[in-house]
N, CA, C and O atoms as a MOPAC input file, in Angstrom:
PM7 MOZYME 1SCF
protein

 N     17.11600 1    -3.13100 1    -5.09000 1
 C     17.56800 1    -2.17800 1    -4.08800 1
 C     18.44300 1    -2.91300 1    -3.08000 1
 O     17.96100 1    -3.92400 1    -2.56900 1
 N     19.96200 1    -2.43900 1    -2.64800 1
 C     20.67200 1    -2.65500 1    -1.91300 1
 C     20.83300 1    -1.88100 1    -0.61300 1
 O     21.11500 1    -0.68900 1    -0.73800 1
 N     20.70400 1    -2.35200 1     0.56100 1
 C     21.00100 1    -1.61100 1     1.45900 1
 C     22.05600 1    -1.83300 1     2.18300 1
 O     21.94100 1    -2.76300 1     2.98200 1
 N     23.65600 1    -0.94200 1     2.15100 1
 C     24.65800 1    -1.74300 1     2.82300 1
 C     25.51600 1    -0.20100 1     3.74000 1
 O     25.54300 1     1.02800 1     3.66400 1
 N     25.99000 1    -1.11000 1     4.40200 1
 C     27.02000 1     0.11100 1     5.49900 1
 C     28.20500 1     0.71500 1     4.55300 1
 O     28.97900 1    -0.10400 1     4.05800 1
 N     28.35700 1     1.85600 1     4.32400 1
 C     28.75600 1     2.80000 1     4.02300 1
 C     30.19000 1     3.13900 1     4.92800 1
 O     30.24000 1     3.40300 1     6.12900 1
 N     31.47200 1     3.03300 1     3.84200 1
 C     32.95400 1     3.79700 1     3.81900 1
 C     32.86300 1     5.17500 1     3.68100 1
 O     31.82100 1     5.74900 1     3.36400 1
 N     33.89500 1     5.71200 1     3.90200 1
 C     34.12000 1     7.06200 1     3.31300 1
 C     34.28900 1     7.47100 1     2.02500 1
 O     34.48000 1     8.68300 1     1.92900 1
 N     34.27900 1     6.56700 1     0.51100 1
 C     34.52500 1     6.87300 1    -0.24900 1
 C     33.52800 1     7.21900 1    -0.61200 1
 O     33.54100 1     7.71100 1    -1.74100 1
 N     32.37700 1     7.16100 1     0.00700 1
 C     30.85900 1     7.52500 1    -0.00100 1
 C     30.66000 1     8.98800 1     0.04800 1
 O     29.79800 1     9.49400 1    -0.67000 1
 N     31.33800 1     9.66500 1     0.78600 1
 C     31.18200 1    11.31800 1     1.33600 1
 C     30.57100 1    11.74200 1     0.46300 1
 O     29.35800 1    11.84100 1     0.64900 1
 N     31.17500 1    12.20100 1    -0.94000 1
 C     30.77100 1    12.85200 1    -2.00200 1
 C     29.16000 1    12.77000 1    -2.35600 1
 O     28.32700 1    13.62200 1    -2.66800 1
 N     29.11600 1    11.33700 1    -2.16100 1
 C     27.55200 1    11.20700 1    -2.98300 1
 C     26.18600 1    11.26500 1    -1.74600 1
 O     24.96100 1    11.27500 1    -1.87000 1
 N     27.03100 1    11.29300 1    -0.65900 1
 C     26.03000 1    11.34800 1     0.74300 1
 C     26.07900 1    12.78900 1     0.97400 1
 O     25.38200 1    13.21300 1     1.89500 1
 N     26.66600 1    13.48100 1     0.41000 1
 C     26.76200 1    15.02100 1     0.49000 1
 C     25.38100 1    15.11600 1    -0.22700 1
 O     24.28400 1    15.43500 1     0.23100 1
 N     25.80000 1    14.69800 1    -1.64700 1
 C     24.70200 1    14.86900 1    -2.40200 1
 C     23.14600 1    14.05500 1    -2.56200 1
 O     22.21600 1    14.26900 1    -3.33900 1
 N     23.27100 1    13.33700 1    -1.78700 1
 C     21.45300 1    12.82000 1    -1.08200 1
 C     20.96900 1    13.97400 1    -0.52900 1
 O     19.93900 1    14.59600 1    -0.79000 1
 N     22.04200 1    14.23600 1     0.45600 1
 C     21.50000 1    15.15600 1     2.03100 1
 C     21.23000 1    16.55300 1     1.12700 1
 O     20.13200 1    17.08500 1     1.28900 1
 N     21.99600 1    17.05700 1     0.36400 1
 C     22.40000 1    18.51300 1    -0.86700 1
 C     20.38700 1    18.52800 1    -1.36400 1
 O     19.61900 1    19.47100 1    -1.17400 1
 N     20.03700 1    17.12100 1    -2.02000 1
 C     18.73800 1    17.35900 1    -2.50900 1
 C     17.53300 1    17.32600 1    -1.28900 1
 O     16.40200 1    17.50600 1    -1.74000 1
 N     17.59500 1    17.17400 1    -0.19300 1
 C     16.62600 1    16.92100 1     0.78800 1
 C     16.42700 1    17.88000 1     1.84700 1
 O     15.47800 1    18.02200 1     2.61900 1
 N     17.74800 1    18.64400 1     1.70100 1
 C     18.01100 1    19.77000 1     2.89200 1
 C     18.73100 1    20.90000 1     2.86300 1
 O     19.83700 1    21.00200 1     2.33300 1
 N     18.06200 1    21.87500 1     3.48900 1
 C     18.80700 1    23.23900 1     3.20600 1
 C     19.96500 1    23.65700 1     3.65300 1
 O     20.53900 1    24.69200 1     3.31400 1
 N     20.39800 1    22.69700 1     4.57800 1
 C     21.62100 1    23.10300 1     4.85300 1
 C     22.37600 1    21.74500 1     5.88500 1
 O     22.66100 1    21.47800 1     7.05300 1
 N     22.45500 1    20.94100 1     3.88700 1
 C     23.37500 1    19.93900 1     4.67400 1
 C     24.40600 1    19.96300 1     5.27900 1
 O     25.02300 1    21.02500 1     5.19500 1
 N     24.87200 1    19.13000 1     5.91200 1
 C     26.20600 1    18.50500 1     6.46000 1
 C     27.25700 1    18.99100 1     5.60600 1
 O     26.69700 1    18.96100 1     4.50900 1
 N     28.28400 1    19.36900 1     5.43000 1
 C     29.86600 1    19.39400 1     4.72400 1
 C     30.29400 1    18.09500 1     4.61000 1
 O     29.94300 1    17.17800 1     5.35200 1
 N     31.11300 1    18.00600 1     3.60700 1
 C     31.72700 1    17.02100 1     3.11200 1
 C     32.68900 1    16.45400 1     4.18600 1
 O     33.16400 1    15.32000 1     4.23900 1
 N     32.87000 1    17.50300 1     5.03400 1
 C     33.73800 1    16.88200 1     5.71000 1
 C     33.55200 1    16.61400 1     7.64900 1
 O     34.25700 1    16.13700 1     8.53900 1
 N     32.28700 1    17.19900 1     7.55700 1
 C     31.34200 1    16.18200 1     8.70700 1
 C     30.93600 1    14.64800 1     8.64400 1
 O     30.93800 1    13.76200 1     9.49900 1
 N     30.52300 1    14.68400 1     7.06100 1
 C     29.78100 1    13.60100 1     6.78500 1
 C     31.27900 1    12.27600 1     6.86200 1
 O     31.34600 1    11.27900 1     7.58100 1
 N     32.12800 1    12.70300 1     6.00600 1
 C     33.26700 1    12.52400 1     5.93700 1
 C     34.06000 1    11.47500 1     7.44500 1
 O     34.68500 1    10.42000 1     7.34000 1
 N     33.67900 1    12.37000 1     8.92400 1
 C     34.01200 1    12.18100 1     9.76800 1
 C     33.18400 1    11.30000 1    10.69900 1
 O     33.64200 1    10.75500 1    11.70300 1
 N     31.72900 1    11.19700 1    10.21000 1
 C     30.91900 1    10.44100 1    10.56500 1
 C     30.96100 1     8.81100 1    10.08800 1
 O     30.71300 1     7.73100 1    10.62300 1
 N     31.40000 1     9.26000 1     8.82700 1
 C     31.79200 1     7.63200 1     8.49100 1
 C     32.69500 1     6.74200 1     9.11600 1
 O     32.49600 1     5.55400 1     9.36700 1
 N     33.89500 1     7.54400 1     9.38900 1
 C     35.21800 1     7.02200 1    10.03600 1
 C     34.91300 1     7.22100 1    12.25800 1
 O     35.69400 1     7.04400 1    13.19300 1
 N     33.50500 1     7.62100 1    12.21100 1
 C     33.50500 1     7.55400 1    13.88400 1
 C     33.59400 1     6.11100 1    14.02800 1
 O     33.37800 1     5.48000 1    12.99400 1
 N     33.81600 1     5.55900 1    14.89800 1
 C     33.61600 1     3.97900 1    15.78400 1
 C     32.07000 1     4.22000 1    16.28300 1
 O     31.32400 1     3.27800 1    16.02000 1
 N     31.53300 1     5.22200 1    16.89500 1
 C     30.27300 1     5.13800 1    17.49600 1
 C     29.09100 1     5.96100 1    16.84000 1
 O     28.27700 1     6.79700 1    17.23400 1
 N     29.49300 1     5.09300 1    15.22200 1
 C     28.37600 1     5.57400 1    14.11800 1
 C     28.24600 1     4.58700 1    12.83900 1
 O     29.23400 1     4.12000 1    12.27200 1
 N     26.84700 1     4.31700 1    12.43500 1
 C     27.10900 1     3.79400 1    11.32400 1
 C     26.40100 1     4.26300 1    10.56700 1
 O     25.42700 1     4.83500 1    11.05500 1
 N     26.54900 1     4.25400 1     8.89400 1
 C     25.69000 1     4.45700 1     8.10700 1
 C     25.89200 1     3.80300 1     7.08700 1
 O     26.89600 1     3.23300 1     6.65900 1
 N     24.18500 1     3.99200 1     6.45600 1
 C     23.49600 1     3.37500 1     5.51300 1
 C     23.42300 1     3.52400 1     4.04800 1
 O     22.35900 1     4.08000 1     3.77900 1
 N     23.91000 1     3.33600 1     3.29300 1
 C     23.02500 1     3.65800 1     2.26900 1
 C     22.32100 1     2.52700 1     1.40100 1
 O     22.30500 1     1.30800 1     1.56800 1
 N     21.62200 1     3.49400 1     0.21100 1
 C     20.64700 1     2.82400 1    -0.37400 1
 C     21.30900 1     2.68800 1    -1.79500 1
 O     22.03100 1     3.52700 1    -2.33300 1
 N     20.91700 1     1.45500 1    -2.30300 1
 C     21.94300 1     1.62600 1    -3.68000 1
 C     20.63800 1     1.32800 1    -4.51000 1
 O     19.69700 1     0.84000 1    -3.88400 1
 N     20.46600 1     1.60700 1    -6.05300 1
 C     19.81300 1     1.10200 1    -7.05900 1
 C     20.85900 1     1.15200 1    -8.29600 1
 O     21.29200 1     2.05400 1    -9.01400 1
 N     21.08700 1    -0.47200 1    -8.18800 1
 C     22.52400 1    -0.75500 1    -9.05400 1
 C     23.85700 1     0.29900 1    -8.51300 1
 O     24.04800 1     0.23700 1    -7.29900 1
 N     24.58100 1     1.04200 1    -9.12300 1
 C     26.17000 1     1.48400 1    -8.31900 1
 C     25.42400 1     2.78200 1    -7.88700 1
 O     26.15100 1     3.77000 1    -7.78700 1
 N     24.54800 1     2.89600 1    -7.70600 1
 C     24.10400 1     4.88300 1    -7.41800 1
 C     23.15800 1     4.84900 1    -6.34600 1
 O     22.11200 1     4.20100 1    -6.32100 1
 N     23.63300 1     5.63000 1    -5.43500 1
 C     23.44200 1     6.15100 1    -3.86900 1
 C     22.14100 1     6.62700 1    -3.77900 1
 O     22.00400 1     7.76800 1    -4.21800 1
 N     20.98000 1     6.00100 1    -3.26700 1
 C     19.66000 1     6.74800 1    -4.00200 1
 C     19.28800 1     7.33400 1    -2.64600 1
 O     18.51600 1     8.29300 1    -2.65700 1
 N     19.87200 1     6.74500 1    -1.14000 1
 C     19.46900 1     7.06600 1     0.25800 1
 C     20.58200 1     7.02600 1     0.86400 1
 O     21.69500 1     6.83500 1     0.37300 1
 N     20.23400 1     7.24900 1     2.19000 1
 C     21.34400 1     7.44100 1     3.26100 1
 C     20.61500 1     7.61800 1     4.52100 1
 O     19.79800 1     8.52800 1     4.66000 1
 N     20.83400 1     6.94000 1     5.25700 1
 C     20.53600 1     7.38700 1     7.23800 1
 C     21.75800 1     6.78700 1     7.84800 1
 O     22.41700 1     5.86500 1     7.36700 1
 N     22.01000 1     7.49900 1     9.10100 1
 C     22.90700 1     7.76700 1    10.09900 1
 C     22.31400 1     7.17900 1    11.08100 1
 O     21.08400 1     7.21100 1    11.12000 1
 N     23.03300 1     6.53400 1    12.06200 1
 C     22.93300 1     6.31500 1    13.58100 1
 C     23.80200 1     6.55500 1    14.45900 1
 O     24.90100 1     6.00000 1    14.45900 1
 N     23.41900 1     7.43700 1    15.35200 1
 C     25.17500 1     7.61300 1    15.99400 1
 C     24.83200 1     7.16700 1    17.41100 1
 O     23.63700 1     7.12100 1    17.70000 1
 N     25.88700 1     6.77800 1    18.47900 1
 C     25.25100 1     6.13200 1    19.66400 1
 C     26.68200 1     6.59700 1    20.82900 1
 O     27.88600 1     6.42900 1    20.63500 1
 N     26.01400 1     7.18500 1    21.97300 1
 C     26.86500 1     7.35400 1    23.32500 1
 C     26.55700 1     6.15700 1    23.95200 1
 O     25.34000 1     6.07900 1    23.78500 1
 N     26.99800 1     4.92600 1    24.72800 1
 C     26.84300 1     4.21000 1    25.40200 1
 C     25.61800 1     3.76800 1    25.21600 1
 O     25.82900 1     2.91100 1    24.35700 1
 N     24.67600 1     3.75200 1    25.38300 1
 C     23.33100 1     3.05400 1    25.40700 1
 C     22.32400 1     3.68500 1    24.22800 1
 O     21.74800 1     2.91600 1    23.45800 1
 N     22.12300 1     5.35600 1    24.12300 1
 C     22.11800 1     5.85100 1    23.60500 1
 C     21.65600 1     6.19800 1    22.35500 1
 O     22.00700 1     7.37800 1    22.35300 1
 N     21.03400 1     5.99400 1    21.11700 1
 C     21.23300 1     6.02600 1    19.76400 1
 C     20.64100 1     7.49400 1    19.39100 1
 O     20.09600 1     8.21900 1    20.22400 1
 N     20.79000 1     7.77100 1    18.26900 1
 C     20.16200 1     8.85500 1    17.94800 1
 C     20.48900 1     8.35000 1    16.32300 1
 O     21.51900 1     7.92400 1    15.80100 1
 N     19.16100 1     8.59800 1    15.81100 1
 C     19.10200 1     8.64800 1    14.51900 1
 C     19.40500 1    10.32300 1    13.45400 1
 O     18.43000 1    11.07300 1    13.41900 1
 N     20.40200 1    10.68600 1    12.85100 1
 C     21.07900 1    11.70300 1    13.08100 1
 C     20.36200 1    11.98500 1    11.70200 1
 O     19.49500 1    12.84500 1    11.85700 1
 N     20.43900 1    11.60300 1    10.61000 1
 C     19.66500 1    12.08400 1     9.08800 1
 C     19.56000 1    11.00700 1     8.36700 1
 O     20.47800 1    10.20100 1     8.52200 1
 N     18.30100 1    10.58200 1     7.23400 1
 C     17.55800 1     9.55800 1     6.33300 1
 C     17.51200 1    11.19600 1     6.07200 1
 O     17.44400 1    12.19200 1     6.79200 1
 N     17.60700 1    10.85300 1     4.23700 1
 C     17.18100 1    11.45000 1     3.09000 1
 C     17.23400 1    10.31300 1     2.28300 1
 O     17.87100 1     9.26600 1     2.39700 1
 N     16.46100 1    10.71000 1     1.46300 1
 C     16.13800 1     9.84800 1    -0.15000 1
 C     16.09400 1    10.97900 1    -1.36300 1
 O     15.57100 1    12.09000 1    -1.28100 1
 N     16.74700 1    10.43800 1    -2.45800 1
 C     16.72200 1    11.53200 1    -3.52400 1
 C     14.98600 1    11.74700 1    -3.71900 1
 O     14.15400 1    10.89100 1    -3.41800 1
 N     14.68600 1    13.08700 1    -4.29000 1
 C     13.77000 1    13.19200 1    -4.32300 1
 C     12.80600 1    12.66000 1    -5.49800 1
 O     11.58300 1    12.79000 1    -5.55300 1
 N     13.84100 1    11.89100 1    -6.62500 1
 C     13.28800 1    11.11800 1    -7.88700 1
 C     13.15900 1     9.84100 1    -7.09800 1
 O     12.30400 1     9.05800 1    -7.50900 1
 N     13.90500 1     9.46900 1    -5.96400 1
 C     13.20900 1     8.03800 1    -5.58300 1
 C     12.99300 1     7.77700 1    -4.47300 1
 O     13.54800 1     6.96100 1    -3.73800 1
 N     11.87600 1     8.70100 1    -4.22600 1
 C     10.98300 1     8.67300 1    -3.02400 1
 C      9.30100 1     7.96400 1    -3.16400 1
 O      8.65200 1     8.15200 1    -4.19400 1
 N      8.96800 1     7.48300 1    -2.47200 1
 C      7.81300 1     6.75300 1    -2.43000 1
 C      7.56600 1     5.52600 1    -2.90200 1
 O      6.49400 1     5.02000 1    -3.23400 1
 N      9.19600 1     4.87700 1    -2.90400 1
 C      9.38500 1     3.97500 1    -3.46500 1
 C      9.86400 1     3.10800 1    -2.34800 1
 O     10.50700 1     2.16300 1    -2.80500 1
 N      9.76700 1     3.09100 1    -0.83900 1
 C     10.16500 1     2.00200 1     0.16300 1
 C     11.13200 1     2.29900 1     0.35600 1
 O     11.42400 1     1.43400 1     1.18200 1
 N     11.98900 1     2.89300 1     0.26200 1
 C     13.65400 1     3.27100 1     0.55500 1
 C     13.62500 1     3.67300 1     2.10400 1
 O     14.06500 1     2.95500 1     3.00200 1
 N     13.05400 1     4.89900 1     2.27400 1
 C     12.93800 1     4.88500 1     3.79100 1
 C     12.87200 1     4.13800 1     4.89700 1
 O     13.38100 1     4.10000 1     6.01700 1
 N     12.05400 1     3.52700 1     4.21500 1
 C     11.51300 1     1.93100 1     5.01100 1
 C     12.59000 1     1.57200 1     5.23800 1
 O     13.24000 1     2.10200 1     6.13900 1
 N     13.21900 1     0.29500 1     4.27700 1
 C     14.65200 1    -0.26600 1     4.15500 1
 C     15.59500 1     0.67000 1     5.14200 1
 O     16.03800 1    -0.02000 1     6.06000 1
 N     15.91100 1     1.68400 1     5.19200 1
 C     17.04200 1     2.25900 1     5.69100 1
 C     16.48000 1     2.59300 1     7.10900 1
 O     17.19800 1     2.67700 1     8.10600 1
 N     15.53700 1     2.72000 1     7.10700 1
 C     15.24000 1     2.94300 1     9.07600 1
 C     15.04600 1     1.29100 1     9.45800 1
 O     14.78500 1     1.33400 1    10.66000 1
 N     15.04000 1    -0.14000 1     9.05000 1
 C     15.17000 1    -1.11100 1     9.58700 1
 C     16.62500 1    -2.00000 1     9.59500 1
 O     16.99600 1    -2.99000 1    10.22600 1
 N     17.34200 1    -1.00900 1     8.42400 1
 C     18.60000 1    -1.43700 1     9.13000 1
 C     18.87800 1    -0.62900 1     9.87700 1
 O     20.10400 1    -0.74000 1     9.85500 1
 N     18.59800 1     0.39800 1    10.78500 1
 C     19.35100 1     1.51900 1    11.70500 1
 C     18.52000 1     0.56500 1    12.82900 1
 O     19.11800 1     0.15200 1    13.82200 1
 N     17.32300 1     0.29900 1    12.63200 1
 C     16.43000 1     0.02600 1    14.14500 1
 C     17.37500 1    -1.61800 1    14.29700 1
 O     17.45100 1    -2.15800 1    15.40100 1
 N     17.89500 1    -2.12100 1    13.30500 1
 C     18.53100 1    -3.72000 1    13.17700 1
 C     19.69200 1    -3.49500 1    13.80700 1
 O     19.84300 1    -4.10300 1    14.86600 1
 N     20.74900 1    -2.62900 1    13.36600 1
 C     21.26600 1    -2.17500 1    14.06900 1
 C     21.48000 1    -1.83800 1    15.64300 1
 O     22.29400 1    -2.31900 1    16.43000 1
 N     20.45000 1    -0.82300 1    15.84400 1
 C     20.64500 1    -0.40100 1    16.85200 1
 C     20.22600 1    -1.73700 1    17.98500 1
 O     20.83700 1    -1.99300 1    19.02300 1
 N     19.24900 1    -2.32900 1    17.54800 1
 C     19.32500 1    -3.81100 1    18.45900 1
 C     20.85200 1    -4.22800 1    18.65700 1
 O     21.53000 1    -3.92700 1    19.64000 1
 N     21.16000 1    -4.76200 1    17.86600 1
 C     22.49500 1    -5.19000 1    17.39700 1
 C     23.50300 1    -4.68200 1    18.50600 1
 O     24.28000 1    -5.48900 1    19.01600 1
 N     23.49800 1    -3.45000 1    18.85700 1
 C     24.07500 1    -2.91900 1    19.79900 1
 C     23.75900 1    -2.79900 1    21.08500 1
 O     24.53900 1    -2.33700 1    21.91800 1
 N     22.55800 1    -3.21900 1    21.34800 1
 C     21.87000 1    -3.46700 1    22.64600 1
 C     21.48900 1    -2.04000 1    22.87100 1
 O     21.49700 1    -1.79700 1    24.07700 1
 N     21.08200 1    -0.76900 1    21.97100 1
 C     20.83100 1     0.29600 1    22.52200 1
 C     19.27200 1     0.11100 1    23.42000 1
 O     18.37400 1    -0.69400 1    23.17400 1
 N     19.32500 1     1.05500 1    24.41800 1
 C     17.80000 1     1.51900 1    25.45000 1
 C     16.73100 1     2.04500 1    24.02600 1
 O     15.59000 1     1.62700 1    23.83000 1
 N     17.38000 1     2.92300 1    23.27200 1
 C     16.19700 1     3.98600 1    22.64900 1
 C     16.88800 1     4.36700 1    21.73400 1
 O     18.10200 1     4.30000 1    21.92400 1
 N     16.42700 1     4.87200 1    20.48900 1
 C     16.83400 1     5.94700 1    19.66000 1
 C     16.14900 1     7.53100 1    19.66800 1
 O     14.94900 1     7.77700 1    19.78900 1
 N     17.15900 1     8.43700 1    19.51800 1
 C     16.10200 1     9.46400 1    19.56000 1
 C     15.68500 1     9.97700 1    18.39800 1
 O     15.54600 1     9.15800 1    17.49000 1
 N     15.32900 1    11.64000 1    18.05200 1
 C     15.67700 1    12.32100 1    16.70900 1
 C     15.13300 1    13.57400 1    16.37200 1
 O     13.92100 1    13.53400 1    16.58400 1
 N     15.37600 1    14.31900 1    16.07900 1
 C     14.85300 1    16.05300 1    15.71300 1
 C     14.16300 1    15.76400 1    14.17500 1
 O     14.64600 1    14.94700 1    13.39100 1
 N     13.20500 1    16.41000 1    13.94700 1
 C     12.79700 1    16.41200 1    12.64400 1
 C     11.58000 1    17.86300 1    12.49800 1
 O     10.85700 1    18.43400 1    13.31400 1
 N     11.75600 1    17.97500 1    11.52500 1
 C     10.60800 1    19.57300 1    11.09800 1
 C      9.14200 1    19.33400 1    11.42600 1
 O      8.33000 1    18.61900 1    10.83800 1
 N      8.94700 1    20.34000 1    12.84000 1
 C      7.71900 1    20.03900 1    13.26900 1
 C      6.30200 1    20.11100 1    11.88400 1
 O      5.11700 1    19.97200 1    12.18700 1
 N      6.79500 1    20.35600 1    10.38700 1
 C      6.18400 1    20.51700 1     9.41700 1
 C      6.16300 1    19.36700 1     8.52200 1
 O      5.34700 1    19.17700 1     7.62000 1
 N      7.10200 1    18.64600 1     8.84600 1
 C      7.71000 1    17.71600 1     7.79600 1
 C      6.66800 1    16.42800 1     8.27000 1
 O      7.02500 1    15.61000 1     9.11700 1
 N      5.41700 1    16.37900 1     7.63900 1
 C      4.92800 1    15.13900 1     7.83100 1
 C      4.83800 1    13.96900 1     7.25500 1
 O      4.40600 1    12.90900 1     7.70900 1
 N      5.23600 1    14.20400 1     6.31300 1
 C      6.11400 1    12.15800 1     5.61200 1
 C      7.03600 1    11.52300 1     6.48500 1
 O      7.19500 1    10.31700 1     6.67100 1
 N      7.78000 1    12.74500 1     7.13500 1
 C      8.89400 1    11.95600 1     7.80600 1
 C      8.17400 1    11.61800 1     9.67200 1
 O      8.48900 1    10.59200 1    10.27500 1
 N      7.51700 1    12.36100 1    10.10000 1
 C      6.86800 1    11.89200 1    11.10900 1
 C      5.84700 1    11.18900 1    10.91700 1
 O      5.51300 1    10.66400 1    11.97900 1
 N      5.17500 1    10.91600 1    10.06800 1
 C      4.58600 1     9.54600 1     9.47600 1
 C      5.76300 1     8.23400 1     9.78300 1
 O      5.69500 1     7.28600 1    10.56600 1
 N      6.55000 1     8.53300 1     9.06800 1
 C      7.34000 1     7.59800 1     9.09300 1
 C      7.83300 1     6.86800 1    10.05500 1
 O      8.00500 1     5.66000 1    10.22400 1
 N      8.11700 1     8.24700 1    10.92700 1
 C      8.86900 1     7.43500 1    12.61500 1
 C      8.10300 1     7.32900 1    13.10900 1
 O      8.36000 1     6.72800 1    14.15200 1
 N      6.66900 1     7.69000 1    12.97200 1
 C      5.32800 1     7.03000 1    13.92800 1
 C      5.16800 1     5.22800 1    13.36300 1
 O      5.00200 1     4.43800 1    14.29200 1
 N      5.20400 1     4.76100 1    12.26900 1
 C      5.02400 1     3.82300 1    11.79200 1
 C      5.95100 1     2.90900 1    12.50100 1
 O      5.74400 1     1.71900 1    12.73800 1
 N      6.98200 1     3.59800 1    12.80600 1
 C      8.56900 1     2.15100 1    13.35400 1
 C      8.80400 1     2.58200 1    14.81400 1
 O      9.84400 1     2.34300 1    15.42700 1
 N      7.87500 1     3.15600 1    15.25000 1
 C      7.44400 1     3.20000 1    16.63500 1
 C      8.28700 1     4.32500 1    17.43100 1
 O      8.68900 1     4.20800 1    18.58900 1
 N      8.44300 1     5.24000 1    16.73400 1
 C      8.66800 1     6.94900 1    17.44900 1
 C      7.21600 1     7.19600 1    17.99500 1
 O      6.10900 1     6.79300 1    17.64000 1
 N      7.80500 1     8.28900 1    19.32900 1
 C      6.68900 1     8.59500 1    19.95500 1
 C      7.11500 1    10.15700 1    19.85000 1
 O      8.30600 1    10.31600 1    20.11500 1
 N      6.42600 1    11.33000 1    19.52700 1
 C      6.57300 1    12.44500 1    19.96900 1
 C      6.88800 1    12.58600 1    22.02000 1
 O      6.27200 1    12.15400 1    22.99400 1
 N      7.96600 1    13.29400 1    21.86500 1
 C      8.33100 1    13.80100 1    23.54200 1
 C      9.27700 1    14.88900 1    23.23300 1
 O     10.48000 1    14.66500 1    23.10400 1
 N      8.74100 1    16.10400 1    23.10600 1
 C      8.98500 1    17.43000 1    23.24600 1
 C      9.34200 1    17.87500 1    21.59700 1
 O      9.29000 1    17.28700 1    20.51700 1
 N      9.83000 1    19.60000 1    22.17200 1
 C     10.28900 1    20.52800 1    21.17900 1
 C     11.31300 1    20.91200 1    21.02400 1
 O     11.87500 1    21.18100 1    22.08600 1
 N     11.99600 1    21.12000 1    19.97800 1
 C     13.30200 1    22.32200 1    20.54900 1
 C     12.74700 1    23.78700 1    19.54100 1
 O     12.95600 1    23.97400 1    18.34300 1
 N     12.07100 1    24.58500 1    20.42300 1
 C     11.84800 1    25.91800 1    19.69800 1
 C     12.87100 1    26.38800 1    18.80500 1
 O     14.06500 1    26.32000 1    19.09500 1
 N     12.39100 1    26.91000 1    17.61700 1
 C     12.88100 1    27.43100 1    16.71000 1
 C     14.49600 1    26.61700 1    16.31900 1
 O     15.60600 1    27.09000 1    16.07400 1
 N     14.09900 1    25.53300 1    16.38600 1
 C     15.53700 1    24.69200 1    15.88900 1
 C     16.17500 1    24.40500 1    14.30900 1
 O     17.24100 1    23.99100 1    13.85300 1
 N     15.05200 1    24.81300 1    13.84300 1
 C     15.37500 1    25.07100 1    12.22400 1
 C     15.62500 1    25.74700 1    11.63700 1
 O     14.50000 1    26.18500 1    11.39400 1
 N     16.70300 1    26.73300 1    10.70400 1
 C     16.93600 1    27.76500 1     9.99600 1
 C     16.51300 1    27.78900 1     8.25600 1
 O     16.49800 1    26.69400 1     7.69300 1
 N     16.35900 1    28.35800 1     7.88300 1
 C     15.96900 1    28.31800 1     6.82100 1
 C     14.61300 1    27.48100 1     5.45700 1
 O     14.86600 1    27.09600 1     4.31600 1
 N     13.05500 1    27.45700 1     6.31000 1
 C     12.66200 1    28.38200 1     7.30300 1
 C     12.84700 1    28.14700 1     8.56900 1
 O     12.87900 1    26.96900 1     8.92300 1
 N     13.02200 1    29.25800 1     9.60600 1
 C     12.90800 1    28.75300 1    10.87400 1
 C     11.33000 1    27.94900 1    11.33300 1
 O     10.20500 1    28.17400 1    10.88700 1
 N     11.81600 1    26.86800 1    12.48000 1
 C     10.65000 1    25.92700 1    12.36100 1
 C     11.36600 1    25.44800 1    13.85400 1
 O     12.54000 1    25.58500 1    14.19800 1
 N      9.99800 1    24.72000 1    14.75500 1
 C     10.49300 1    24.15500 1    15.64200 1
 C     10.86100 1    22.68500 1    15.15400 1
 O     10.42700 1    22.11900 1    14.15100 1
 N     11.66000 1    22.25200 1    15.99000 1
 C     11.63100 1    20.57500 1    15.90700 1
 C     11.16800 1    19.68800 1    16.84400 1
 O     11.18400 1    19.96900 1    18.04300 1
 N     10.69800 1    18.49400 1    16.35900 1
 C      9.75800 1    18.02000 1    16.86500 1
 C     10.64400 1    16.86100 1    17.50500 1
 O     11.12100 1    16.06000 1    16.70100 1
 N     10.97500 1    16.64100 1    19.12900 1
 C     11.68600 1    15.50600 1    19.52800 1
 C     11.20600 1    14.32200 1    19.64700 1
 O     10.30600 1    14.22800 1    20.48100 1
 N     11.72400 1    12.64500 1    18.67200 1
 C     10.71000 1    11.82100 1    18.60500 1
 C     11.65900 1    10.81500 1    19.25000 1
 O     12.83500 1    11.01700 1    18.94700 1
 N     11.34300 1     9.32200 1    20.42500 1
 C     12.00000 1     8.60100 1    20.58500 1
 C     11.19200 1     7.43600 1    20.55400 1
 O      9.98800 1     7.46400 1    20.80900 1
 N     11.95300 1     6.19900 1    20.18400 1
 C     11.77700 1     4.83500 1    20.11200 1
 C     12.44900 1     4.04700 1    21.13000 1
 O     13.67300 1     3.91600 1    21.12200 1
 N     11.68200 1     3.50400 1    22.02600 1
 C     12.01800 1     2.78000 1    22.98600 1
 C     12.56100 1     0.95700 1    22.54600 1
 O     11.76000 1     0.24700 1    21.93600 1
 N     13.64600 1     0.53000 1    22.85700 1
 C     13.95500 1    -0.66200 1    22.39900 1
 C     14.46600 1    -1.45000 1    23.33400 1
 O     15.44500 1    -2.12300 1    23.01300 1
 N     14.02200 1    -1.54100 1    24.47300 1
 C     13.79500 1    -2.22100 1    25.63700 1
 C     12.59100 1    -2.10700 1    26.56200 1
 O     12.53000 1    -2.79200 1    27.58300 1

C-alpha cells in the first residue's frame, strides 16, 4: 500500500472512491478544483496503479478541515483509513495548523470510531445536514497545539 499526494489526473478515479462511499459525491469537477487549490491537499491510497482511498485537507490560515476519506468498499478494514488520516494529521502539522475540523453522519460509526481514535473530539451538530437520508452531522475537532 502506497500513500502519496494526488494531481489532477486523479479526478476521474477520486470521483469514483467518493461515487462508492457516498450518495452524493463531489463532481468531477469540484474534486477536479480541489486538487489544483494551493490551500488543499490530497491523498490517495494506491494498491499497485489503482486508487483504493482518498482524503482531503483543506486549510484557511491556521485552520484545517478534513473535507472527505472514503475507501472502496472491497478494501475496507484493511488499515487504509488509518494510513490516509496520518498523512492528513502529518500534514496538517507540517503546516503548523491550530486544529482540524469535520462533519460526518451522526450514524456513521466506523468513521467516528475512527476520528475518536486520532484524537477528534465531538463539539456540536449541524441539524439535518445530510440529504439522502436526511441525518444530522456530527461536528468533530482535533486540537494540534
Amino acid at each position: 500500500m502506497t500513500i502519496t499526494k494526488l494531481t489532477t489526473e486523479y479526478a476521474k478515479d477520486v470521483f469514483s472512491v467518493l461515487s462508492s462511499s457516498f450518495t452524493n459525491p463531489w463532481s468531477q469537477d469540484t474534486i477536479k478544483s480541489l486538487l489544483e487549490s494551493n490551500s488543499a491537499e490530497c491523498f490517495g491510497a494506491f494498491e499497485e496503479d489503482k486508487l483504493v482511498g482518498y482524503a482531503a485537507l483543506e486549510w484557511v490560515l491556521d485552520e484545517g478541515s478534513l473535507t472527505d476519506i472514503a475507501v472502496l468498499p472491497s478494501e475496507r478494514k484493511k488499515g487504509i483509513a488509518n494510513l490516509l488520516m496520518q498523512a492528513l494529521i502529518t500534514e496538517a502539522l507540517e503546516r503548523d495548523l491550530q486544529f482540524i475540523t469535520l462533519e460526518v453522519r451522526e450514524g456513521n460509526t466506523p468513521a467516528i470510531n475512527l476520528y475518536k481514535k486520532f484524537g477528534f473530539e465531538p463539539m456540536g451538530k449541524r441539524p439535518k445536514y445530510y440529504k439522502d437520508p436526511v441525518e444530522d452531522a456530527l461536528l468533530m475537532t482535533k486540537n494540534l497545539k
